[in-house]
GUZAZA-610492 format. One line per 8 residues: for each residue x, y, z of N, C-alpha, C, O. Coordinates in steps of 0.1 Angstrom, whole numbers, plus 5000, padded with zeros to 4 digits. Example, Ala and Ser with C-alpha at 12.3 -4.5 7.8 and 13.67 -1.06 7.14 Angstrom:
2
5132 4943 5078 5123 4955 5078 5132 4967 5078 5142 4967 5085; 5128 4978 5071 5137 4989 5071 5129 5000 5079 5134 5011 5080
This chain:
66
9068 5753 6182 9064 5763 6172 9056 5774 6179 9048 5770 6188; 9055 5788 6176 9049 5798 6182 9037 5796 6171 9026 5796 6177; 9036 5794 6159 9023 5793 6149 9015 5778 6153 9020 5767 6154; 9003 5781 6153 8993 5767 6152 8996 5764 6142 9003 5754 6140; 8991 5771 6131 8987 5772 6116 9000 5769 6107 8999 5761 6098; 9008 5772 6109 9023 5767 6101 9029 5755 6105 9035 5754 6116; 9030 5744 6095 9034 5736 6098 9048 5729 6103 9057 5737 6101; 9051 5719 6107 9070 5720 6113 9079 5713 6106 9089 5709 6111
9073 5711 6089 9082 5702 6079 9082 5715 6071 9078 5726 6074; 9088 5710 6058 9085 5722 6047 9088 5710 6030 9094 5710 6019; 9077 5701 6040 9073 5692 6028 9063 5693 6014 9062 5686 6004; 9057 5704 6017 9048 5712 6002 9056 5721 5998 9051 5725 5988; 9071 5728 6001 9079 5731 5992 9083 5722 5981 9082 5722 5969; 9089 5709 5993 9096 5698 5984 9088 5692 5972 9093 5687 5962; 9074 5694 5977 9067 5688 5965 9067 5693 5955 9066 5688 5944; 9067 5711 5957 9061 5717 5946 9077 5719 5935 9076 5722 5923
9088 5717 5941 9103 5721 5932 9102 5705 5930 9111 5702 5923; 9098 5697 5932 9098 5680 5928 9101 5682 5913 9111 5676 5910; 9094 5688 5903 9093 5686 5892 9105 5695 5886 9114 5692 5878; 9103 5703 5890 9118 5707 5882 9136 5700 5886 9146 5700 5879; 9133 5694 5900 9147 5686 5900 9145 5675 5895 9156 5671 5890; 9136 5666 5892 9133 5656 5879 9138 5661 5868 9148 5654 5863; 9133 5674 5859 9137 5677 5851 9154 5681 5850 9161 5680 5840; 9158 5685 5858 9169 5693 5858 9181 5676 5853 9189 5674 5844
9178 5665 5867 9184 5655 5862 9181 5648 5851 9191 5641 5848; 9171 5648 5845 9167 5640 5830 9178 5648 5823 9187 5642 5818; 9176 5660 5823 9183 5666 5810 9195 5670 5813 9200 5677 5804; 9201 5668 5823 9216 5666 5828 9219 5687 5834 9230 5693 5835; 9206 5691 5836 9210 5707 5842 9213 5710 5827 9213 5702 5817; 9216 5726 5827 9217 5738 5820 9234 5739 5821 9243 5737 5829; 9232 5742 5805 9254 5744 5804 9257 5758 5811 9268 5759 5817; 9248 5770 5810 9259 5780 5819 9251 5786 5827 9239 5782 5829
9255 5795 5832 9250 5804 5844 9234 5813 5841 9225 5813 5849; 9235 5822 5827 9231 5824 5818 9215 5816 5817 9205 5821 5821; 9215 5807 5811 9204 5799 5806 9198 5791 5822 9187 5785 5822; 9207 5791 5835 9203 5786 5845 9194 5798 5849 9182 5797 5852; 9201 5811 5849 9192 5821 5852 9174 5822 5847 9164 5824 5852; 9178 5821 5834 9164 5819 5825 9155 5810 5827 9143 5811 5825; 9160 5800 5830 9148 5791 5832 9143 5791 5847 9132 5787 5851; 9155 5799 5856 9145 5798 5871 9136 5810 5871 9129 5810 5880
9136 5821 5861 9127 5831 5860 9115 5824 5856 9106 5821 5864; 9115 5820 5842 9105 5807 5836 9096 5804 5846 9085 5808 5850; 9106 5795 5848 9095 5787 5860 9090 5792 5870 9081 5786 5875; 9094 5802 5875 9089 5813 5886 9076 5816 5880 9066 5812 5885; 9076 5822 5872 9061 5827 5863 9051 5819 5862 9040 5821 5867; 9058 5805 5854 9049 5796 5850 9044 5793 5860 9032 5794 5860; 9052 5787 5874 9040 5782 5884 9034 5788 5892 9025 5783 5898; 9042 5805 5894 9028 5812 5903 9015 5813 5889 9004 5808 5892
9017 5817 5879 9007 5814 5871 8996 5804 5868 8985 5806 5863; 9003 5789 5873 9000 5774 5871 8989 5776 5886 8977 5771 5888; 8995 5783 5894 8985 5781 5905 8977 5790 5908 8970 5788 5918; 8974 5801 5901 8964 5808 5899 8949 5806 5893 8937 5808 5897; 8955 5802 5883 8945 5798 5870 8946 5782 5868 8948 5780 5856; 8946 5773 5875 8950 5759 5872 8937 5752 5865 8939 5743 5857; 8923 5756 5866 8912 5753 5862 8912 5755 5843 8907 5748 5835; 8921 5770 5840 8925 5773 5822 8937 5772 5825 8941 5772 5813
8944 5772 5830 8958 5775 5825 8961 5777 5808 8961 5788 5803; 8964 5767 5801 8963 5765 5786 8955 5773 5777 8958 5778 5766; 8945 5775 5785 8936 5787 5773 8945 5804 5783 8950 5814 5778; 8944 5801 5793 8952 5817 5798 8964 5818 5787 8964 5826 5778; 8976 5807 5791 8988 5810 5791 8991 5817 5774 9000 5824 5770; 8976 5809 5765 8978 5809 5754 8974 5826 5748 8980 5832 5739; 8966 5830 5754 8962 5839 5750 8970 5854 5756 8970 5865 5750; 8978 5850 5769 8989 5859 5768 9001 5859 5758 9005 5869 5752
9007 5847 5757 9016 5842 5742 9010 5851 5732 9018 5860 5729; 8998 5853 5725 8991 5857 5711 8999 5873 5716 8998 5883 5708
């Protein structure tokens, strides 16, 4: 590796989409193309958001919703 600092797996990716391929197989995936789009926007939001504010998240997320 030319980086010290970067590591040579990209196992804190894997962890962090862990939860949505859980979900994706629980609920058997999304029926079209459409609603696959929407939810990978979703979740784009939600978890740069989740990891910003993880101390409120719930009181944030809520008070953007209102």
């Amino acid at each position: 590796m030319d980086y010290e600092d970067l590591p040579c797996d990209k196992n804190k990716a894997e962890r962090d989409l862990r939860h949505f391929v859980i979900k994706r197989k629980i609920s058997f995936g999304t029926r079209n193309e459409k609603t696959s789009r929407i939810f990978e926007t979703l979740a784009t939001v939600f978890m740069t958001f989740w990891k910003k504010t993880k101390k409120n998240f719930f009181s944030e997320i809520t008070y953007l919703c209102i």
